[in-house]
C-alpha positions as CSV (number, residue, x, y, z in Angstrom):
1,X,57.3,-89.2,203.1
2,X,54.9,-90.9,205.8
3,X,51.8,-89.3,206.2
4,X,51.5,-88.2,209.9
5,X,48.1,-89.9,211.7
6,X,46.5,-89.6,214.6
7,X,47.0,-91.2,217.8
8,X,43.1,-92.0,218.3
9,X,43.4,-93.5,214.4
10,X,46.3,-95.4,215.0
11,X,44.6,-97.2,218.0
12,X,41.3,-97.8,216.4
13,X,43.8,-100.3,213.6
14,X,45.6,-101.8,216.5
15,X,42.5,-102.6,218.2
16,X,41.1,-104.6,214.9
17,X,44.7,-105.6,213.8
18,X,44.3,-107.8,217.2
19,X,41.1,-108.7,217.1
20,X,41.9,-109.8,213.3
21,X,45.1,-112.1,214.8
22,X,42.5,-113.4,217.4
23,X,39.8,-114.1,214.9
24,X,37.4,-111.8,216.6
25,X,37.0,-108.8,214.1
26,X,33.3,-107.7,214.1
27,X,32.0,-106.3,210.9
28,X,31.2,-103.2,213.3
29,X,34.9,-102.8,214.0
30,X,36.0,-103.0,210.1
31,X,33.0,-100.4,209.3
32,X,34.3,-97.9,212.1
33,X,38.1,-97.7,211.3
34,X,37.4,-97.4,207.5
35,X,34.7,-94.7,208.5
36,X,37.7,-93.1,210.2
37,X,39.9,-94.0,207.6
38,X,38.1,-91.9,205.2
39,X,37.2,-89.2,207.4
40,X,40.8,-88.6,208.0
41,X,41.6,-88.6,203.9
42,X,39.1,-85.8,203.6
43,X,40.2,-84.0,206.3
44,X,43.9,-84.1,205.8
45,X,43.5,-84.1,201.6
46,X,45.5,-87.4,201.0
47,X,44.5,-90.5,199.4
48,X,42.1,-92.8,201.1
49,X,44.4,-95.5,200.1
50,X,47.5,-93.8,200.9
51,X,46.1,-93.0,204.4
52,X,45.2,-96.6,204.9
53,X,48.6,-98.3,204.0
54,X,50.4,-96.5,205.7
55,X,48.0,-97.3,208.8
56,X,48.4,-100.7,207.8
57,X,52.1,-100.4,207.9
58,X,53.0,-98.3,211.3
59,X,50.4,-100.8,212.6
60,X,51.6,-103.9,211.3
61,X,55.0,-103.4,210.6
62,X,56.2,-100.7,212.8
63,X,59.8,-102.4,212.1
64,X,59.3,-100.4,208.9
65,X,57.9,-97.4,210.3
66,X,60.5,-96.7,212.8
67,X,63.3,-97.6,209.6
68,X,61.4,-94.8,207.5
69,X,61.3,-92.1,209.4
């Protein structure tokens, strides 16, 4: 079962998923999604791991995403 995320979360990876691909990512940028990464594990009780795969994976696969749900 996918773990539901937010919008703003969602964005927040997409933004560093291309700045990654365009060799750009700021140490800033990785701090704040896994500060929101974690914030959203506490918040919604699931693994911070969990949460971040499966970001990871609607993100960077949504091939996958769209197959699993």
């Amino acid at each position: 079962m996918a773990i539901e995320l937010p919008d703003d979360l969602i964005e927040l990876e997409r933004s560093a998923w291309t700045a990654i691909q365009a060799g750009t990512l700021t140490v800033e940028t990785a701090e704040k999604v896994q500060a929101a990464i974690t914030a959203f594990a506490a918040e919604s009780g699931e693994l911070r791991l969990a949460v971040e795969t499966e970001l990871k994976r609607q993100v960077r696969h949504p091939e996958a995403a769209s197959d699993a749900a």
